[in-house]
C-alpha positions in Angstrom: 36.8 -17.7 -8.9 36.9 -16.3 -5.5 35.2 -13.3 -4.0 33.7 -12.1 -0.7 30.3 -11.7 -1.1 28.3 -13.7 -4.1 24.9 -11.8 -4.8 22.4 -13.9 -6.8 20.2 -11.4 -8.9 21.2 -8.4 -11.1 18.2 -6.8 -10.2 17.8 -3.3 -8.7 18.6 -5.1 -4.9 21.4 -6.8 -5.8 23.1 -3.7 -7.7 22.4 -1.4 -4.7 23.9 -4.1 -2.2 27.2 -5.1 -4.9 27.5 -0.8 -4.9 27.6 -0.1 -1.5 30.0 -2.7 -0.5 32.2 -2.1 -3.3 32.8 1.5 -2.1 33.0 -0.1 1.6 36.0 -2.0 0.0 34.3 -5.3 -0.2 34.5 -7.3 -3.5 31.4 -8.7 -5.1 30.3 -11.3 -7.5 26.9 -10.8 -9.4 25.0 -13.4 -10.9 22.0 -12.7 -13.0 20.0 -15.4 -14.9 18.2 -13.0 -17.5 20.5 -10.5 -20.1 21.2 -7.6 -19.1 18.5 -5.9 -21.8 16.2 -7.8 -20.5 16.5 -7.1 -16.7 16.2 -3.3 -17.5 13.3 -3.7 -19.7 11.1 -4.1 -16.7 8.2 -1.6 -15.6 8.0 -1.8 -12.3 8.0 1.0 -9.4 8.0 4.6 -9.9 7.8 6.2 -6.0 10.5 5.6 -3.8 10.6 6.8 -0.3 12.6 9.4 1.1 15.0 6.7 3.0 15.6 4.8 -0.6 16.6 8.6 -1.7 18.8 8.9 0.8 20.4 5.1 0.3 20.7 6.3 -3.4 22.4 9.2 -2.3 25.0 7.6 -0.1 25.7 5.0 -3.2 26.7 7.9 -5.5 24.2 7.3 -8.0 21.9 10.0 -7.4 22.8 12.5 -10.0 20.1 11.7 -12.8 17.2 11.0 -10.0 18.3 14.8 -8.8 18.2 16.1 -12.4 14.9 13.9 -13.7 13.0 12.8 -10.5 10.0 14.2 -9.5 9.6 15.1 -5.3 6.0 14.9 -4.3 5.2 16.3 -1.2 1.7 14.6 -1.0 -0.9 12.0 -2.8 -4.9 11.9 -3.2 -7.5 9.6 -1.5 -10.7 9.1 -3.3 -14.2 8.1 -3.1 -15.9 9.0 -6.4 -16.4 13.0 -6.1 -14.5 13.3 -2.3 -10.8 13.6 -2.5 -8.7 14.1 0.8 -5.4 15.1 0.5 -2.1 13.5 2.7 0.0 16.6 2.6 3.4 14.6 3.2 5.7 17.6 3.6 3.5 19.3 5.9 2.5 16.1 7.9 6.2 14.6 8.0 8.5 17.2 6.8 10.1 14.5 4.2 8.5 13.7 0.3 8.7 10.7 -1.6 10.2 11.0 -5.3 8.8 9.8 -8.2 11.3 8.1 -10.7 11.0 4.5 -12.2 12.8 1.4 -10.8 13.8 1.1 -14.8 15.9 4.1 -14.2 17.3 3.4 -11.0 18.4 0.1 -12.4 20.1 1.6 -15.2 21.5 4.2 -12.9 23.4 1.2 -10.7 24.4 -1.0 -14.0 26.4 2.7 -15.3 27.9 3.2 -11.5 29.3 -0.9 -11.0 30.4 -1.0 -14.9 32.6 2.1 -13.7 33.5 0.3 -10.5 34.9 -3.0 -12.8 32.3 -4.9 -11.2 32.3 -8.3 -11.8 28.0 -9.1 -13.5 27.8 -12.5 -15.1 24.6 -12.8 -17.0 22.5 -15.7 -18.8 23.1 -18.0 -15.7 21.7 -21.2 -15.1 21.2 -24.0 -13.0 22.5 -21.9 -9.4 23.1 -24.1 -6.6 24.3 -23.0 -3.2 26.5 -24.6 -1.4 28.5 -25.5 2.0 26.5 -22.8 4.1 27.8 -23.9 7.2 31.6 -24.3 6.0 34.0 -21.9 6.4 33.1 -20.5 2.9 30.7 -20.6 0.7 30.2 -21.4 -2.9 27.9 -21.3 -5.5 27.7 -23.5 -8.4 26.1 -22.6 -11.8 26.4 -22.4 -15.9 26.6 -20.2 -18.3 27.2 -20.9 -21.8 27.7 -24.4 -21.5 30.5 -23.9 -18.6 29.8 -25.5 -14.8 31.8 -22.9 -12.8 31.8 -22.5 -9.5 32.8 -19.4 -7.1 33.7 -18.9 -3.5 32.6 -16.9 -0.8 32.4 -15.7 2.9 28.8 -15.0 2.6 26.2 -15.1 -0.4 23.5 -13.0 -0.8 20.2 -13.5 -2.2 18.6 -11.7 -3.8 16.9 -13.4 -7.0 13.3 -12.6 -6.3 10.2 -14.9 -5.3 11.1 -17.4 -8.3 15.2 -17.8 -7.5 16.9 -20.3 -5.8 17.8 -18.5 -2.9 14.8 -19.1 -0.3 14.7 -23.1 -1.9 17.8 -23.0 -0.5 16.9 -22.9 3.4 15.1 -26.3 4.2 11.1 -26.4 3.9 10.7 -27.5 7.5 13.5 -24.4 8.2 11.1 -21.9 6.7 8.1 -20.3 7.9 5.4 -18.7 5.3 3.2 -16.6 5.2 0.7 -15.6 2.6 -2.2 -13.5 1.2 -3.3 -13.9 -2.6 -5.9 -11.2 -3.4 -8.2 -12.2 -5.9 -8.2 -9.2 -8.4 -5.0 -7.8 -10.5 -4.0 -4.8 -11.4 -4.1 -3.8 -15.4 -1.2 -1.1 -15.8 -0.6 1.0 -19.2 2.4 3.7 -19.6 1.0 6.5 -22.0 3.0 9.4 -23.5 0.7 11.7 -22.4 0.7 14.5 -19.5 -0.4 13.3 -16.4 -3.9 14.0 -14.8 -3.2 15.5 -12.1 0.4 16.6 -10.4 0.0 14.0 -7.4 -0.7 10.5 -7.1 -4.8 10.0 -7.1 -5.6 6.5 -4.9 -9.0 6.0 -6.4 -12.0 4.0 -4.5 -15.0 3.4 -6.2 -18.3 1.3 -6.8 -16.5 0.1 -10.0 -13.2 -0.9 -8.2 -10.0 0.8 -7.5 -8.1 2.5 -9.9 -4.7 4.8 -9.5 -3.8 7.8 -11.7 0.2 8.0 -11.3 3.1 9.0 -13.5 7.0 8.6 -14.2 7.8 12.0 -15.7 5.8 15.0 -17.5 5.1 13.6 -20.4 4.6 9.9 -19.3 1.8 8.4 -17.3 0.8 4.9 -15.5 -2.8 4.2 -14.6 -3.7 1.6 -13.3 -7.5 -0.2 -13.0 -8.5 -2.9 -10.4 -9.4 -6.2 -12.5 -10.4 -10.2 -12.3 -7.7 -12.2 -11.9 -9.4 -14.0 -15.1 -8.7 -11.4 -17.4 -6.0 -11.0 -20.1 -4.3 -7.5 -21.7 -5.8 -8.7 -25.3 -9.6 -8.4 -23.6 -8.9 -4.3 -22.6 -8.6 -2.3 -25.6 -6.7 1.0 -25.0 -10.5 2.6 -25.5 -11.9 0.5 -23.4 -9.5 1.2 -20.7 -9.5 4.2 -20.5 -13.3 4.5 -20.7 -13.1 2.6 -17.3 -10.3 4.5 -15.7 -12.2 8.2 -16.3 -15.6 6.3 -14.6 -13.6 5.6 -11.9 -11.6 8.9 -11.6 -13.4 12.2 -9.5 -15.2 13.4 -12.5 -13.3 17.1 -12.7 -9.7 14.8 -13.0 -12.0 12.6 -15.3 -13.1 15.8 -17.7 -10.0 17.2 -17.6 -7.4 13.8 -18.7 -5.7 13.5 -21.7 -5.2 9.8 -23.2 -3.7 8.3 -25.9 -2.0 5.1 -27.4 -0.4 3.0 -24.3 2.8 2.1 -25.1 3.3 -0.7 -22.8 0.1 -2.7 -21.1 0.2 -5.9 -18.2 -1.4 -7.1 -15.8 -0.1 -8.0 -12.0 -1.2 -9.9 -9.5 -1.6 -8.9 -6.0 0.0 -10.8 -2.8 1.2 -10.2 0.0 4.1 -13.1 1.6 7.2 -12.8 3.8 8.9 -16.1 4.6 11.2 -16.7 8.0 14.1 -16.4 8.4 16.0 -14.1 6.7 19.7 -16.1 7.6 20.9 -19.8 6.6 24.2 -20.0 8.1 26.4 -17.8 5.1 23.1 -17.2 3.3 20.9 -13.8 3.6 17.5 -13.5 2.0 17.1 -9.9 0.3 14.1 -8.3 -1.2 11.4 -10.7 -2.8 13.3 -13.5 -1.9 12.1 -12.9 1.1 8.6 -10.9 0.8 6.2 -9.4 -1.3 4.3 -6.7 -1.3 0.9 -5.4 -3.5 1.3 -2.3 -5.0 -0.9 -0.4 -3.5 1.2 1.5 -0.9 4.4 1.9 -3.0 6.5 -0.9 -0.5 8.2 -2.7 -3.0 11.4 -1.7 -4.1 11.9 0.3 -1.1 11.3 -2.8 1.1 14.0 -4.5 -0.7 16.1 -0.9 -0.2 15.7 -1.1 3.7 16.7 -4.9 3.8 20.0 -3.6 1.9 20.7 -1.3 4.2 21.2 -3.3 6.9 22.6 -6.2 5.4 25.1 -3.6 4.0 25.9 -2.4 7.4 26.2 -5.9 8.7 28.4 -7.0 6.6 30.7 -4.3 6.4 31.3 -4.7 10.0 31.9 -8.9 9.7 34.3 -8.4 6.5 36.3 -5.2 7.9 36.3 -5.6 11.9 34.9 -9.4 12.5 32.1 -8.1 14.3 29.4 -10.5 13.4 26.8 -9.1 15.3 25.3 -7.2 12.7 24.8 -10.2 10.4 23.5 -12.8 13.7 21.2 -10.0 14.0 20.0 -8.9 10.6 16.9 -11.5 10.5 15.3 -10.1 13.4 16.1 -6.3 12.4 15.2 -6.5 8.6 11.7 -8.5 9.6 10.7 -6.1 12.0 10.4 -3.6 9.3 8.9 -5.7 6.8 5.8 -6.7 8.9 5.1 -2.9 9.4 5.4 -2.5 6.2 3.2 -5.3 5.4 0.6 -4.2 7.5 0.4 -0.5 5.7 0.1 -2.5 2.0 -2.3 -4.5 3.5 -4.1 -1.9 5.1 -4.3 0.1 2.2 -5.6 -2.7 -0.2 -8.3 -3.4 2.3 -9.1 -0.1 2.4 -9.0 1.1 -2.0 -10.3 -2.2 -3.0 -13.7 -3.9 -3.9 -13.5 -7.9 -3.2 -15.8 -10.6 -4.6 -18.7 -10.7 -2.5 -18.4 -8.3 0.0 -21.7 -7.0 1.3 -22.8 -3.0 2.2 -20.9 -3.0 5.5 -17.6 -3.1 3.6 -18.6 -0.6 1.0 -19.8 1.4 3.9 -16.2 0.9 6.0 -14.1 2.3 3.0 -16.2 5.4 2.9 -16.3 5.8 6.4 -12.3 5.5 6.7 -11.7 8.1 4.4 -13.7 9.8 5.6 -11.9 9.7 9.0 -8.7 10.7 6.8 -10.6 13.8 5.6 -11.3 15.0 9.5 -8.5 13.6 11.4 -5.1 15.2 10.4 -3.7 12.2 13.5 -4.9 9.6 10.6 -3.6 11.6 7.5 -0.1 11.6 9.7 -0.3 8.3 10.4 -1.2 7.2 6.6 1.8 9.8 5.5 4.4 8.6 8.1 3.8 4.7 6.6 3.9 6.3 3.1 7.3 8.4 3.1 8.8 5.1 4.7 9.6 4.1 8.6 12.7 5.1 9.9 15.5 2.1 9.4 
């Protein structure tokens, strides 16, 4: 098989990549080790910013975020009973939109099965190959079958587990990385949400975040030891937590009820260098990841699209590789800001394992500065919305 550009990972990178090339013209190969059921059973993501909007937008799959999506012009900072508001909309002029990565996935699977797309899923054993040859190729199986398939470039974008990064030499590559040492427990809830915002709670029990995906369905989610497992947080024990961290008024007034789906996640933040091996790009978390706590995720991986898009649309349709010998540099100057805003915000909603006064007293103080300074609430909602690319 021969194509022009291979994209490891059926994810929602790789299907916003394989969508806007195809409408560029440019043919694409997706590869995708897990089924297809399984891929959009994730619960990941729910705010994207206004620039992942827009990129949905320009792909033509924007027609169910329009109809089901929920634009917030603005979130809530908390210390117990103080609550500043970041009024994006009035700060900005932009909002970010709330609807689940879940649903943007399933919105690019419907637009590249209409395109003809070419998805292989169930993949195994991926190996890269001949980066620095005229084309590329990449090796793999699936049900039983070595194939292989040819490229001019190969995009990866298979997550912090794939091949992809492996692929660039250790002594090539250049880590960096910061493992907090709590987790976040999520639950989804079929209930009504607590409040019609996001609620970015800090207090002397830990952080907790009040969020949502639609009217009628809710995600919270509690700051927690990295030694603890879903089967130790009973849905009445959760939310017994989450209402002692919550202001109390939000607290009174929440409605709970069975969670319907329950984990717990990690928190690090790691970006590895570069983003280019010869015919190979680095996409998403292949490349970096983000904690949750300022919503960078998904739209990092969005922003690195973009240009990659851009880049190699100009390389495929008018030889003008500039965009791709220049894509590293571009996409990483982006991710580091971003990086710093996730890590800023973690620092700043989070309790860690013993701290002393001072950093209790530093949290209060910043929001505090949020509350009086409508600079810092620009700042904090300029960062939020999303950077310009």
């Amino acid at each position: 098989m021969d194509t022009q550009v291979a994209i490891i990972g059926g994810g929602p990178s790789g299907l916003l990549l394989s969508q806007l090339l195809n409408r560029a013209g440019i043919d694409t190969v997706m590869l995708e080790r897990a089924t297809r059921s399984h891929v959009l059973s994730r619960i990941r993501a729910g705010i994207l910013e206004w620039g992942t909007v827009e990129l949905l937008r320009q792909t033509g799959v924007d027609a169910r975020m329009e109809a089901e999506g929920f634009p917030h012009d603005g979130c809530y900072m908390t210390d117990e009973d103080l609550m500043v508001h970041i009024d994006f909309k009035a700060l900005t002029g932009k909002q970010v939109m709330v609807y689940g990565q879940t649903e943007v996935t399933a919105d690019l699977y419907a637009a590249q099965d209409a395109m003809g797309t070419t998805i292989i899923h169930e993949v195994e054993d991926v190996q890269i190959l001949d980066l620095d040859q005229a084309k590329a190729a990449v090796e793999y199986t699936v049900k039983g079958e070595r194939r292989r398939l040819t490229c001019a470039y190969v995009a990866g974008c298979d997550g912090f587990h794939g091949v992809s990064r492996k692929t660039i030499p250790a002594e090539k590559r250049r880590e960096f990385e910061r493992v907090y040492p709590f987790g976040w427990l999520g639950i989804l809830s079929e209930t009504p949400p607590c409040n019609d915002e996001l609620i970015y709670c800090n207090s002397p029990r830990g952080f907790a975040l009040a969020s949502m995906r639609n009217a009628h369905l809710s995600r919270y989610y509690l700051q927690v030891p990295l030694t603890d497992k879903v089967e130790d947080w009973s849905d009445e024990a959760f939310w017994s937590e989450l209402k002692r961290r919550l202001p109390s008024a939000t607290a009174a007034a929440m409605e709970t009820g069975p969670s319907i789906e329950k984990s717990i996640a990690p928190l690090r933040s790691f970006v590895s260098e570069p983003l280019r091996w010869g015919r190979l790009f680095l996409v998403g978390d292949a490349a970096h990841i983000v904690p949750p706590t300022g919503a960078k995720g998904l739209n990092l991986a969005a922003s690195d699209v973009h240009y990659l898009h851009e880049a190699l649309v100009a390389a495929l349709k008018s030889g003008d590789e500039s965009g791709i010998d220049g894509y590293s540099e571009k996409a990483l100057a982006r991710i580091w800001k971003a990086m710093r805003f996730s890590w800023s915000m973690t620092t700043m909603m989070h309790r860690f394992d013993g701290e002393d006064a001072f950093a209790e007293a530093m949290r209060r103080a910043t929001l505090e500065h949020l509350a009086a300074s409508e600079t810092a609430r620009r700042e904090l909602a300029e960062n939020y919305i999303g950077l310009p690319y």
